[in-house]
C-alpha positions as CSV (number, residue, x, y, z in Angstrom):
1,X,-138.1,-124.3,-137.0
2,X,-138.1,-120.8,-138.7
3,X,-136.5,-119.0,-141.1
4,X,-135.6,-115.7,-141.0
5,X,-134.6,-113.5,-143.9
6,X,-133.7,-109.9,-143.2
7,X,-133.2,-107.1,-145.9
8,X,-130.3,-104.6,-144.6
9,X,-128.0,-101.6,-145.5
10,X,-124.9,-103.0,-146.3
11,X,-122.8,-101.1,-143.4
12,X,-124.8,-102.8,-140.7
13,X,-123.9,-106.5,-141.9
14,X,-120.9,-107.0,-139.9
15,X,-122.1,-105.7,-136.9
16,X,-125.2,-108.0,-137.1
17,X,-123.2,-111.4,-137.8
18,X,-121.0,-110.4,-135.1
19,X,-123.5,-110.3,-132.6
20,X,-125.9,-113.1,-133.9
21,X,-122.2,-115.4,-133.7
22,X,-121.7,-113.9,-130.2
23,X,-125.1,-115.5,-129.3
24,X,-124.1,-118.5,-130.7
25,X,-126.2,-118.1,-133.8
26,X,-124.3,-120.2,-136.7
27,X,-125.2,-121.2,-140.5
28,X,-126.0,-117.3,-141.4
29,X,-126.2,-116.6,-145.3
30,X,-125.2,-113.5,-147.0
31,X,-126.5,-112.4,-150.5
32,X,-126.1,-109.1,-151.9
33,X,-129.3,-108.0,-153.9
34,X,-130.5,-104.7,-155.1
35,X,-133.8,-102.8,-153.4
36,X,-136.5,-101.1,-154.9
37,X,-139.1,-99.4,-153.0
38,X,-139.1,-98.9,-149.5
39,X,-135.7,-100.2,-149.0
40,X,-134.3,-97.8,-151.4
41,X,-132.8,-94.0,-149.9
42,X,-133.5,-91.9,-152.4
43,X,-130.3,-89.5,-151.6
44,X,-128.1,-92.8,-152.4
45,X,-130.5,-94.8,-154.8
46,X,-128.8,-94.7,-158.3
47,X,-130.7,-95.1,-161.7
48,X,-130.1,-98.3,-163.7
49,X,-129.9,-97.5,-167.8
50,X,-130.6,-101.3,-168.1
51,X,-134.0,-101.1,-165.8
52,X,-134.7,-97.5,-165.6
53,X,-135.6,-98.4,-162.0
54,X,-134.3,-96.7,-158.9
55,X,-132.8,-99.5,-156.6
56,X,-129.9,-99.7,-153.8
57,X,-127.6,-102.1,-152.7
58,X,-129.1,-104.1,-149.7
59,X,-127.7,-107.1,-148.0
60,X,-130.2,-110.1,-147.7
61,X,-129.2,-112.6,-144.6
62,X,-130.7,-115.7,-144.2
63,X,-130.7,-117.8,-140.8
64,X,-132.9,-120.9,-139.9
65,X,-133.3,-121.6,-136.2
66,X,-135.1,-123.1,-133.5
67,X,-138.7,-121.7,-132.7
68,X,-137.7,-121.0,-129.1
69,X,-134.5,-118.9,-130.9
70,X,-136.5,-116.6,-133.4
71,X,-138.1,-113.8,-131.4
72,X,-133.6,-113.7,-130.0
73,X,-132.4,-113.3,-133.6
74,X,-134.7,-111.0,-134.6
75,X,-134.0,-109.1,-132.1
76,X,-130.4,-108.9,-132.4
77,X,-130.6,-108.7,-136.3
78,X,-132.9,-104.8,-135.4
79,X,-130.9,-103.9,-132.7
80,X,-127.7,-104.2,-134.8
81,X,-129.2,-103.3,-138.3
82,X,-130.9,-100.0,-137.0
83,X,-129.7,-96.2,-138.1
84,X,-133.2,-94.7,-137.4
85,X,-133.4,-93.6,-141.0
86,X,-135.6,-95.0,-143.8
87,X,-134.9,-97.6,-145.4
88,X,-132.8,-99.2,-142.0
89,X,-134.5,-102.5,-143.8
90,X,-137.2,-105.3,-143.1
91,X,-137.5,-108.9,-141.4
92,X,-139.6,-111.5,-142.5
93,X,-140.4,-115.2,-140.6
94,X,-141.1,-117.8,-142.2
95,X,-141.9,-121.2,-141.1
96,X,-139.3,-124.6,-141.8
97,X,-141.5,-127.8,-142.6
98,X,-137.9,-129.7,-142.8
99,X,-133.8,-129.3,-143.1
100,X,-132.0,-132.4,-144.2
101,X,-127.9,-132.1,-143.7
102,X,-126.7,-133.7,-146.8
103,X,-123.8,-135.0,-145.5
104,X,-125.1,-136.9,-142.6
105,X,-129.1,-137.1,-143.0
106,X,-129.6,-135.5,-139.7
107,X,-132.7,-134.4,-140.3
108,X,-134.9,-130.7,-138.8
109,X,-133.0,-129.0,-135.4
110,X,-130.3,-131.9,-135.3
111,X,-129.3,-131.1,-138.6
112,X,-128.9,-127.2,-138.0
């Protein structure tokens, strides 16, 4: 198994749920964190009193899939994120040693 965290604009999350859900990818999560560096556009970054550090808003999805499934979604999750401008965002793999469902026990892919 993998996971898959991906660091978007904001405006590009709908459009990349809808089409990992139309490709029957399930169990996405959505976090909203700020950016600094790379992922910041400096024509929209604001400037934090609190931090004195330029950041943006960036949506951070989170998926865990089959291995045979990763090289789809992260395809999908480019395709669909993608404005051709910096700071369109960054994917990182990771491997899954384990997923437990707490409710029933199933345990790694049955229990996605």
């Amino acid at each position: 198994m993998k996971e898959v965290k991906a660091y978007l604009r904001c405006p590009k999350v709908e459009s990349v749920i809808e089409a990992l859900e139309e490709n029957g990818i399930t169990g996405i999560t959505v976090i909203d964190v700020m950016g600094l560096g790379q992922l910041a556009d400096p024509h929209a970054s604001k400037y934090s009193i609190k931090c004195v550090e330029r950041y943006s808003d960036v949506a951070k999805l989170e998926v865990v899939c089959r291995d045979e499934d990763v090289h789809r979604v992260v395809e999908l999750i480019r395709k669909n994120a993608y404005t051709g401008l910096p700071g369109d965002g960054i994917i990182f793999v990771s491997p899954v040693e384990m997923a437990v469902k707490i409710r029933t026990g199933a345990v790694d892919e049955t229990g996605l």
